[in-house]
C-alpha positions as CSV (number, residue, x, y, z in Angstrom):
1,X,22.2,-15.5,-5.0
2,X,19.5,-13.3,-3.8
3,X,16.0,-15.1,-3.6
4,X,13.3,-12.9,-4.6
5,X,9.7,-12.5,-3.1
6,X,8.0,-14.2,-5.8
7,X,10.3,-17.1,-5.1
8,X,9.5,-17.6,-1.6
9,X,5.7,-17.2,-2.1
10,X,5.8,-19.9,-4.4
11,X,8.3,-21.8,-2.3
12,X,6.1,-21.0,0.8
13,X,2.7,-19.4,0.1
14,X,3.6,-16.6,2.5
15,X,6.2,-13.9,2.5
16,X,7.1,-13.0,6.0
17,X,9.0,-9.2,6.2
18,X,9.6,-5.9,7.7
19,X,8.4,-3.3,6.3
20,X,10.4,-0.7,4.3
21,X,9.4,2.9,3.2
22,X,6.5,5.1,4.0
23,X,3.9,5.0,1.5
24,X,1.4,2.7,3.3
25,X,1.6,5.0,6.6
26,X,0.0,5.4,9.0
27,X,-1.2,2.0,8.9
28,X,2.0,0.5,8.5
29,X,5.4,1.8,9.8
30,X,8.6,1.6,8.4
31,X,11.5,-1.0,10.0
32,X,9.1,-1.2,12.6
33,X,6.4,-3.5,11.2
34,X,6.2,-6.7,9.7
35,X,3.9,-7.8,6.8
36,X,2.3,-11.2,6.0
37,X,1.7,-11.4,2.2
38,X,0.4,-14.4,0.7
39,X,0.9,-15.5,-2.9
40,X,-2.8,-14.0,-4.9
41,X,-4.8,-16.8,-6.0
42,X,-8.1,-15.2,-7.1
43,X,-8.6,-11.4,-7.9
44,X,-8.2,-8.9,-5.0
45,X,-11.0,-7.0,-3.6
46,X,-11.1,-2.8,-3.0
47,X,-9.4,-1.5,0.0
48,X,-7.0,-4.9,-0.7
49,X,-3.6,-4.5,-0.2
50,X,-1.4,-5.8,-3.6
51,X,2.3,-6.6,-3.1
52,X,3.7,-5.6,-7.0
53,X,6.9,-5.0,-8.6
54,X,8.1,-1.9,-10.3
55,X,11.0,-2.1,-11.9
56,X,13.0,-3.7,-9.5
57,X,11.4,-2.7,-6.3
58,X,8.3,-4.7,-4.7
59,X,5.6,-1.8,-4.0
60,X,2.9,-2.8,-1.4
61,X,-0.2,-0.4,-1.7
62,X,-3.7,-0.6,-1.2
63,X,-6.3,-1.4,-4.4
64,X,-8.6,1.8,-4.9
65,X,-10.6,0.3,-7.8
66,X,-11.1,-2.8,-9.3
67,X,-11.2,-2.6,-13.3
68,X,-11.2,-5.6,-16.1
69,X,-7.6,-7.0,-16.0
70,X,-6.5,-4.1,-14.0
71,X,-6.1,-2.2,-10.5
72,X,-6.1,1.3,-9.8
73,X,-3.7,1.5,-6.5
74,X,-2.7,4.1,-4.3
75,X,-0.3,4.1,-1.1
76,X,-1.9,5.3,2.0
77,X,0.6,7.9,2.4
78,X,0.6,9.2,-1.5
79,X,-1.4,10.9,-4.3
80,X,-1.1,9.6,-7.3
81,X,-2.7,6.3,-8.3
82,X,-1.1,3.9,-10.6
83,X,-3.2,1.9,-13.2
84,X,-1.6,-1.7,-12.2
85,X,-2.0,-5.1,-14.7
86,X,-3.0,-8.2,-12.5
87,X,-0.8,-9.7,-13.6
88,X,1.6,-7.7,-12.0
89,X,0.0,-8.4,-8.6
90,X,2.4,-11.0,-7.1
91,X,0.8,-11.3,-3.4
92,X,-1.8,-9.4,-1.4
93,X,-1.4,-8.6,2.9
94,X,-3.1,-10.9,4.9
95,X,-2.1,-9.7,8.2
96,X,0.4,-7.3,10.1
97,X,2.0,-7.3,13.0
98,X,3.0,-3.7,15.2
99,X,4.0,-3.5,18.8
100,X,3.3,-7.3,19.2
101,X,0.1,-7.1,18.3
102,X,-1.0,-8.9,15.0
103,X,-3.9,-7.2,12.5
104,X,-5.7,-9.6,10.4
105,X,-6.9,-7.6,7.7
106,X,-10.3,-9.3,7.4
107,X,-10.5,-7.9,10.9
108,X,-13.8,-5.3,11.0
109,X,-12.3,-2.5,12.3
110,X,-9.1,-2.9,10.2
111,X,-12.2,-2.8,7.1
112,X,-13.5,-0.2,8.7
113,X,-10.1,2.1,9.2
114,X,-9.0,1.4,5.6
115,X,-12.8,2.7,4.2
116,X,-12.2,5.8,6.2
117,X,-8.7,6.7,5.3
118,X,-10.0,6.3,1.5
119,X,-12.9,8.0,2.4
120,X,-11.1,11.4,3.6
121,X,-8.4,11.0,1.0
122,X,-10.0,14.3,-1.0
123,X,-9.7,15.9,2.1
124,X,-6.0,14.8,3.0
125,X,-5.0,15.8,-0.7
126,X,-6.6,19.2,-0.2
127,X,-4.9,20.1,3.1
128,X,-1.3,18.2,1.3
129,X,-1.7,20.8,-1.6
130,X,-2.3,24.3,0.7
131,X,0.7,22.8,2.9
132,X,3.1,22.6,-0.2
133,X,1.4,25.8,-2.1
134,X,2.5,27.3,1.8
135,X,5.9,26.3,1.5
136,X,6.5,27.2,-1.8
137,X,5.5,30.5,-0.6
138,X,7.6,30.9,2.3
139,X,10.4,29.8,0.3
140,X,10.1,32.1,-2.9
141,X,8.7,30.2,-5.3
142,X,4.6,30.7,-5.5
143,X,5.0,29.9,-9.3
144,X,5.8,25.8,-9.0
């Protein structure tokens, strides 16, 4: 029988695991990393990053907004946000480790990079938009 994650954080109080995916890149890289969630005790803060479930996959992105009973959320390395219940939220990242080197993500600059990469989100979602119009283009099809 398969133990879940919810399972371990309450077995543990930390979920210790390798990352999978690419929605939270850059910051974190997939198969390469690994993530230290802890279960959520108290409501997260913006520029947190939730571990949910969808369906029946965990999702692990980063709070945008903080709203009454709710979280807008949005991966690093995506567009869309996702209006997310709290009580959906399951654990939040504490720390990660890359290369050896472990990121505690109460860590200033680590506050500092995640304010920034929100911060030029307009202009990455600009830029993402003229590189698919582009291609769409080059390929034929200007209409979708």
């Amino acid at each position: 029988m398969k133990t879940t994650f919810e399972e371990i954080l309450d077995r543990d109080g930390k979920l210790v695991y390798r990352t999978k995916g690419i929605s939270m890149e850059p910051m974190l890289r997939q198969n390469r990393d690994i993530i230290i969630v802890e279960k959520n005790s108290s409501g997260l803060k913006r520029f947190d990053v939730a571990l949910y479930k969808r369906g029946k996959s965990y999702v692990l992105h980063r709070v945008i907004k903080v709203m009454d009973g709710y979280y807008i959320i949005r991966g690093d390395n995506t567009y869309s946000l996702e209006e997310i219940p709290e009580s959906d939220v399951i654990g939040v990242l504490r720390t990660f480790v890359r290369k050896g080197r472990t990121v505690d993500v109460d860590n200033r600059t680590y506050r500092m990079y995640a304010r920034f990469w929100n911060f030029i989100y307009p202009i990455r979602s600009f830029f993402m938009r003229c590189r698919r119009k582009a291609s769409r283009i080059l390929k034929g099809h200007p209409g979708r």
